[in-house]
C-alpha positions as CSV (number, residue, x, y, z in Angstrom):
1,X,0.0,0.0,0.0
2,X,0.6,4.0,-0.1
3,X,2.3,3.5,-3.5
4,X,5.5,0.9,-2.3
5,X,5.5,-2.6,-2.5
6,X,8.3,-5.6,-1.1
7,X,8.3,-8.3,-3.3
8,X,10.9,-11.3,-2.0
9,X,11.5,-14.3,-2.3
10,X,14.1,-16.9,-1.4
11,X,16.6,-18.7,-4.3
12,X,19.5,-21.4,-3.8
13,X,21.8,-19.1,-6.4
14,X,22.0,-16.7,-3.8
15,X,24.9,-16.0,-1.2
16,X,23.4,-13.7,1.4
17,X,20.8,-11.3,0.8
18,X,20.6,-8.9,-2.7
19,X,18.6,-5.8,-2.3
20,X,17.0,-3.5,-5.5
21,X,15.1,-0.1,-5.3
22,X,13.3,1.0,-8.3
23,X,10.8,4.3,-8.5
24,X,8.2,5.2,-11.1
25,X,7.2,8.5,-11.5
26,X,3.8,7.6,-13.1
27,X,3.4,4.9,-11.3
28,X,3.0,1.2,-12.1
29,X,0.0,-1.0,-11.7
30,X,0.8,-3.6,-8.7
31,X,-1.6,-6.2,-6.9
32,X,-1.4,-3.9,-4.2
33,X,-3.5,-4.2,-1.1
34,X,-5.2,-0.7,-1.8
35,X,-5.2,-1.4,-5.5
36,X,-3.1,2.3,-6.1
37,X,-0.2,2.3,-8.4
38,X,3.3,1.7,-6.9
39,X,5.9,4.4,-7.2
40,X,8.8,3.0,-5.2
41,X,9.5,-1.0,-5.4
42,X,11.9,-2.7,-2.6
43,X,12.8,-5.8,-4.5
44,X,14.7,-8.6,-1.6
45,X,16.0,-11.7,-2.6
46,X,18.4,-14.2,-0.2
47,X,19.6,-17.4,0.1
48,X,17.7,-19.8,1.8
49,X,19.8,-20.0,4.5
50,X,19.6,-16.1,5.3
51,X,16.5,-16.4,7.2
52,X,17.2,-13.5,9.8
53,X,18.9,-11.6,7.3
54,X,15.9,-11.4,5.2
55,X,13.6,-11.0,8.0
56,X,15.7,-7.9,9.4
57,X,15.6,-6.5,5.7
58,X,12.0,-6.7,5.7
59,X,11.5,-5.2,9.1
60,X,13.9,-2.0,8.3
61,X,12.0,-1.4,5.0
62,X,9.1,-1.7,6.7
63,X,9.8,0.9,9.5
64,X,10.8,3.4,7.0
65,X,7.9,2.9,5.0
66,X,5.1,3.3,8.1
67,X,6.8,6.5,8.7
68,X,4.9,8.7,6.4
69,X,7.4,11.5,6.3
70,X,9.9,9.0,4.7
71,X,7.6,7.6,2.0
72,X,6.6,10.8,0.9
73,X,10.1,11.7,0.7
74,X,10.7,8.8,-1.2
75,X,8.0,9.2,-3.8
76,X,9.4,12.9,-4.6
77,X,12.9,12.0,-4.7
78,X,15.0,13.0,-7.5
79,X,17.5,10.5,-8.2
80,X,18.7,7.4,-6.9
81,X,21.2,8.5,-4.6
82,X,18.6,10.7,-3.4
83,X,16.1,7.5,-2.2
84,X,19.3,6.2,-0.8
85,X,20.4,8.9,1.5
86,X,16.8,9.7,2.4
87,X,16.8,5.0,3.0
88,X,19.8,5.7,4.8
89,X,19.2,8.8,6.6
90,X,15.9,6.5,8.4
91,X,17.9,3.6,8.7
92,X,20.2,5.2,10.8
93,X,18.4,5.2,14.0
94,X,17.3,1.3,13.4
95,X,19.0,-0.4,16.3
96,X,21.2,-3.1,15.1
């Protein structure tokens, strides 16, 4: 919902945990929960033994994206590297 989704998935050809951001500034048509267009897509995909790596990837992306400061910030960025240091900017207060 609110324009962001998390797609995920496990895969044996995977070491660790591979992360992708995308955005869409017209927005793209998604099976979303609210049935609005996605702008900003968090794509996950780890190896099956990277359980709580995955998990804690899931759990930061979604704290950011409940705050609704930062998806809003998101939505408008600019660039890439903008979405990046607003993703890092919220992540760094996450408790590791």
């Amino acid at each position: 919902g609110k324009g962001i989704a998390v797609p995920h998935a496990k895969h044996e050809s995977i070491r660790g945990i591979v992360a992708a951001l995308g955005h869409s500034r017209t927005g793209i048509s998604y099976a979303s929960l609210d049935n609005l267009p996605v702008y900003t897509v968090f794509l996950l995909v780890a190896s099956p033994e990277a359980t709580g790596e995955h998990l804690a990837a899931l759990e930061r992306i979604s704290a950011i994206v409940r705050d609704d400061d930062y998806w809003r910030f998101l939505r408008d960025a600019k660039s890439g590297g903008e979405m990046l240091d607003i993703i890092a900017e919220a992540d760094s207060g996450f408790d590791e």
